[in-house]
C-alpha positions as CSV (number, residue, x, y, z in Angstrom):
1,X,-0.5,-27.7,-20.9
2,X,-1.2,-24.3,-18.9
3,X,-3.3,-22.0,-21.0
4,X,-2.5,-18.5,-20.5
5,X,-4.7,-16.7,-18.2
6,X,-3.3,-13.6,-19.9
7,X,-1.7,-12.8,-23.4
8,X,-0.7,-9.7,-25.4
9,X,0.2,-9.7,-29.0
10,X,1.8,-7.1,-30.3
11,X,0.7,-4.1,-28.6
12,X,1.3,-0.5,-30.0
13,X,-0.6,2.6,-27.8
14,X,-0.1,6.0,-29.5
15,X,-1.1,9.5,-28.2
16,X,-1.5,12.7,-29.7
17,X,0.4,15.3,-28.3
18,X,1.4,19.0,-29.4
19,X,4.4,17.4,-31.6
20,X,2.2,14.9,-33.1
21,X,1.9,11.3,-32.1
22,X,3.9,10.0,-29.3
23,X,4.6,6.3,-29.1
24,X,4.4,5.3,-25.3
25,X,4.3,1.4,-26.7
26,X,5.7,-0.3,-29.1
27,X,5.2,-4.0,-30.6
28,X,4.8,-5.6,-26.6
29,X,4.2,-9.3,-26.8
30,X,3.8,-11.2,-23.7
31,X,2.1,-14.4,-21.8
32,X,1.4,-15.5,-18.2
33,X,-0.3,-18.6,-16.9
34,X,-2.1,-19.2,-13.8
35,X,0.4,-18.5,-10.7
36,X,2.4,-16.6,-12.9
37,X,4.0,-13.7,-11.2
38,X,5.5,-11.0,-13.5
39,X,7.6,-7.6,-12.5
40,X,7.1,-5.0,-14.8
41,X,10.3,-2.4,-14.5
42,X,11.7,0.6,-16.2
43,X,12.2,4.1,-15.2
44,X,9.4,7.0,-15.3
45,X,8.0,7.1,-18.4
46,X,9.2,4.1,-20.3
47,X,5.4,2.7,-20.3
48,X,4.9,0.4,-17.2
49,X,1.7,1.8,-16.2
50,X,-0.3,2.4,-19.6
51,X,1.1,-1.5,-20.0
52,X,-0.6,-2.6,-16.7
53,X,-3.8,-0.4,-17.8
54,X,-3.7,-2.2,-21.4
55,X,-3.9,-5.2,-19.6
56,X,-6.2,-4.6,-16.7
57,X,-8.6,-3.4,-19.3
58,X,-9.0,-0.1,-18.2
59,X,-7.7,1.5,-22.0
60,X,-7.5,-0.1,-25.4
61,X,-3.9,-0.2,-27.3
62,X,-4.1,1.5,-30.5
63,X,-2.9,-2.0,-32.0
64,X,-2.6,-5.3,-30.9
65,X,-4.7,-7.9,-29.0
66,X,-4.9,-8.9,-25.4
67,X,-6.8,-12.0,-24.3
68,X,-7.8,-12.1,-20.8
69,X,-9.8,-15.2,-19.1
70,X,-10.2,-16.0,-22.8
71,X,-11.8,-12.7,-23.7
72,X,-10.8,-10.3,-26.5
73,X,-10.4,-6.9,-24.9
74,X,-11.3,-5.6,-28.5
75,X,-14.3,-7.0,-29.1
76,X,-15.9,-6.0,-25.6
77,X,-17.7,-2.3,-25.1
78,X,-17.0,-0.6,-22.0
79,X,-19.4,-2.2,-19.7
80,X,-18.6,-5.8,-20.7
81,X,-14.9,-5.2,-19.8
82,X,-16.1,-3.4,-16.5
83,X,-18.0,-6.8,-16.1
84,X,-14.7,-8.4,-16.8
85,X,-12.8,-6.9,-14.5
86,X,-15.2,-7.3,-11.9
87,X,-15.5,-11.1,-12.6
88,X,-11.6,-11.7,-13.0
89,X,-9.4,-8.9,-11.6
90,X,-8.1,-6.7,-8.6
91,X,-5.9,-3.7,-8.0
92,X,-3.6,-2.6,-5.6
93,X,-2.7,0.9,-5.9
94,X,0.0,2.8,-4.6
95,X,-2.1,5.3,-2.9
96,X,-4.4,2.5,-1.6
97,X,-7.8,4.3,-3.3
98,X,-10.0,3.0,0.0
99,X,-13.7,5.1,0.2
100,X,-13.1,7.6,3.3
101,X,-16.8,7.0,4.0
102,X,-16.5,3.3,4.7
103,X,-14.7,1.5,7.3
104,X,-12.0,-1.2,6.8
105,X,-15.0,-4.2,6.8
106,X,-17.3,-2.2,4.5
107,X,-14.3,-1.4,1.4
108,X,-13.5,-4.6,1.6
109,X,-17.2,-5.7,1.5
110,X,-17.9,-3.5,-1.7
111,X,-16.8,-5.4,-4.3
112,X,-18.5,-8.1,-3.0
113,X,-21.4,-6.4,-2.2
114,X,-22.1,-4.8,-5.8
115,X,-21.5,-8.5,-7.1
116,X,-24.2,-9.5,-5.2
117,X,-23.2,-12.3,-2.4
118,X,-24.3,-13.0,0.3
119,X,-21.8,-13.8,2.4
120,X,-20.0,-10.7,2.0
121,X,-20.0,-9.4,5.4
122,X,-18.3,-13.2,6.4
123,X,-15.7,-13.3,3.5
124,X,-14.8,-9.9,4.0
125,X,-14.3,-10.1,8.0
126,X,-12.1,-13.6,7.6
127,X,-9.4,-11.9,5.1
128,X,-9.3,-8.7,7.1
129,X,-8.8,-10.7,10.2
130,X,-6.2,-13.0,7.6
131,X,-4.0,-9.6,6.9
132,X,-3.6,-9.0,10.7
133,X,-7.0,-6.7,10.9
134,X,-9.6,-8.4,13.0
135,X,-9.2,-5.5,15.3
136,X,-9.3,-2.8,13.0
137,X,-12.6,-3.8,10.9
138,X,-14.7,-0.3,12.2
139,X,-12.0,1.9,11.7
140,X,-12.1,4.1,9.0
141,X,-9.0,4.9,6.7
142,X,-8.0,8.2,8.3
143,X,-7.7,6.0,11.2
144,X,-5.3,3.6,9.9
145,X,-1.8,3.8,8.9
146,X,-0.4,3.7,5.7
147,X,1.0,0.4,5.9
148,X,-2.6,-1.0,8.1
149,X,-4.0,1.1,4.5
150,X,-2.4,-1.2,2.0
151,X,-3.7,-3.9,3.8
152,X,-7.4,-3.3,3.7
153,X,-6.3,-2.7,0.1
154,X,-4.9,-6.0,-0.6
155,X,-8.0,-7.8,1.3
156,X,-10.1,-6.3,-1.1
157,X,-7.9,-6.8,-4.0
158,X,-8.2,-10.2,-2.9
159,X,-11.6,-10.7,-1.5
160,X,-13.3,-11.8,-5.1
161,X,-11.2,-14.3,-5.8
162,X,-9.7,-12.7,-9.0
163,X,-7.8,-14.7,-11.2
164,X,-5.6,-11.9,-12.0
165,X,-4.1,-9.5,-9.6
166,X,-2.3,-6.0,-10.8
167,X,-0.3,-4.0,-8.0
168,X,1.2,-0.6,-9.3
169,X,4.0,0.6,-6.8
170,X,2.2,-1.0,-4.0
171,X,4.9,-0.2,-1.3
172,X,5.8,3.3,-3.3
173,X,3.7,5.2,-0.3
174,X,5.8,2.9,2.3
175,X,8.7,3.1,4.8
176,X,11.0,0.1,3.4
177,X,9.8,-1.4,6.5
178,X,6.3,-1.4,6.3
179,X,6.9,-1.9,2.9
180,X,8.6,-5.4,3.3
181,X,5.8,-6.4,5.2
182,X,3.5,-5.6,2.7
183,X,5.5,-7.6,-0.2
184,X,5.3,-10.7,2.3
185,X,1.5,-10.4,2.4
186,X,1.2,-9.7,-1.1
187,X,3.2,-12.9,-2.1
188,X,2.3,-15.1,0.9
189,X,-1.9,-14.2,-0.4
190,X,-0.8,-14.6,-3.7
191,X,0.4,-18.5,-3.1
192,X,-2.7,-19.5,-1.2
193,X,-5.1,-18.6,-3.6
194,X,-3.3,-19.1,-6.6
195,X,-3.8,-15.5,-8.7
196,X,-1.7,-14.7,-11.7
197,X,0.5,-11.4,-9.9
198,X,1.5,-8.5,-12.2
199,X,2.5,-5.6,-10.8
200,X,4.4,-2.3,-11.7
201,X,7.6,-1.9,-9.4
202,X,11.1,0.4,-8.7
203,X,11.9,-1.6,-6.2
204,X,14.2,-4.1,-7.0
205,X,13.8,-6.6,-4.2
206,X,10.0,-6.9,-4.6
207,X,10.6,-7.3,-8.7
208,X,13.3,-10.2,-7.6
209,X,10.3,-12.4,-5.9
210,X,8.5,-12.5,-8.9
211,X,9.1,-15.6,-11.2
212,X,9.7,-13.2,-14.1
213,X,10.9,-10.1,-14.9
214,X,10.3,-7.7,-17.8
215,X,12.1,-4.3,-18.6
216,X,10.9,-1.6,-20.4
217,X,12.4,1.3,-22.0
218,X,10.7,4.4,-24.1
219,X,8.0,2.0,-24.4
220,X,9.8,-1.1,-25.7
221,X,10.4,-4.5,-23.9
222,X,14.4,-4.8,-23.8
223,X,14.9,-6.9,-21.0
224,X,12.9,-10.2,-20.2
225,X,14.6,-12.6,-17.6
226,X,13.3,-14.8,-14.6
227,X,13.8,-13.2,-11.1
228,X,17.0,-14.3,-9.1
């Protein structure tokens, strides 16, 4: 049987606000195994990226339980889930979040480099030269283009080895174009090494490629089908 890499339990996240508390999520349940890939949809403001933070780690719900690499998210202070993440996780954002002091083979260097290995300069230089970069590696990001951009970002999203991978919007910055290509990478990385994929989309053909499909609306899950 596949254990779950990844499981909610009935999530709740309330803020306070100037009306009193404001629900953003309610009661979310929700698995994913290894390879899983999982669209999360909805428009603005029903929830999809405080769900993808709950997830990540990066905030607690206000209720509910999420187990990730067989850790409690609850039970772990700040710098243990900081640990996590660095041990288990990457991000793609949509406005790519590369260091404008560092070229394209130092970001995607970093993470390995604050883990410690030794062999970052080597790992970091194959995937670059794996997303089409090889030639790019000294340029920095205001040299690049938005699309060469997302893909220093998903090298280094990558470059860990993380068993779980969260994209929000990561072709939102994109000409549908450059954007297409991007999904291909994203999907085509995903396969070879074998990452659980969730990511935060409005675009309906990229949340299509994903094995599953989960729609949210003023915070609650009302729609959960497998992609076409």
């Amino acid at each position: 049987m596949n254990t779950p890499i990844l499981t909610a339990r009935h999530l709740n996240k309330v803020v306070p606000s100037a009306e009193g508390e404001l629900s953003i999520l309610h009661d979310l349940s929700l698995d994913l195994c290894r390879g899983d890939s999982l669209a999360i949809v909805g428009s603005s403001g029903s929830g999809k990226s405080t769900l993808l933070g709950l997830l990540a780690g990066l905030d607690l719900p206000s209720s509910g339980s999420i187990h990730l690499a067989g850790q409690d998210l609850s039970q772990l202070d700040e710098d243990q889930r900081a640990r996590l993440r660095a041990e288990q996780v990457g991000f793609v954002f949509q406005s790519f979040q590369l260091l404008d002091s560092l070229n394209a083979l130092e970001n995607v260097m970093l993470p390995l480099e604050l883990e410690g290995h030794a062999d970052a300069r080597q790992r970091a230089r194959a995937l670059l030269e794996r997303v089409g970069l090889g030639h790019r590696l000294s340029h920095y990001p205001r040299q690049l283009s938005g699309g060469e951009q997302q893909r220093v970002a998903i090298a280094r999203a990558f470059v860990a080895e993380p068993a779980v991978l969260f994209a929000d919007e990561p072709t939102g910055n994109l000409d549908s174009h450059t954007g297409e290509r991007i999904c291909d990478l994203l999907f085509e990385l995903n396969r070879e090494r074998g990452a659980t994929l969730v990511l935060v989309t409005h675009d309906a053909r990229l949340a299509q490629r994903c094995n599953r499909q989960i729609r949210l609306e003023a915070g609650q899950l009302v729609d959960a089908v497998p992609a076409l």
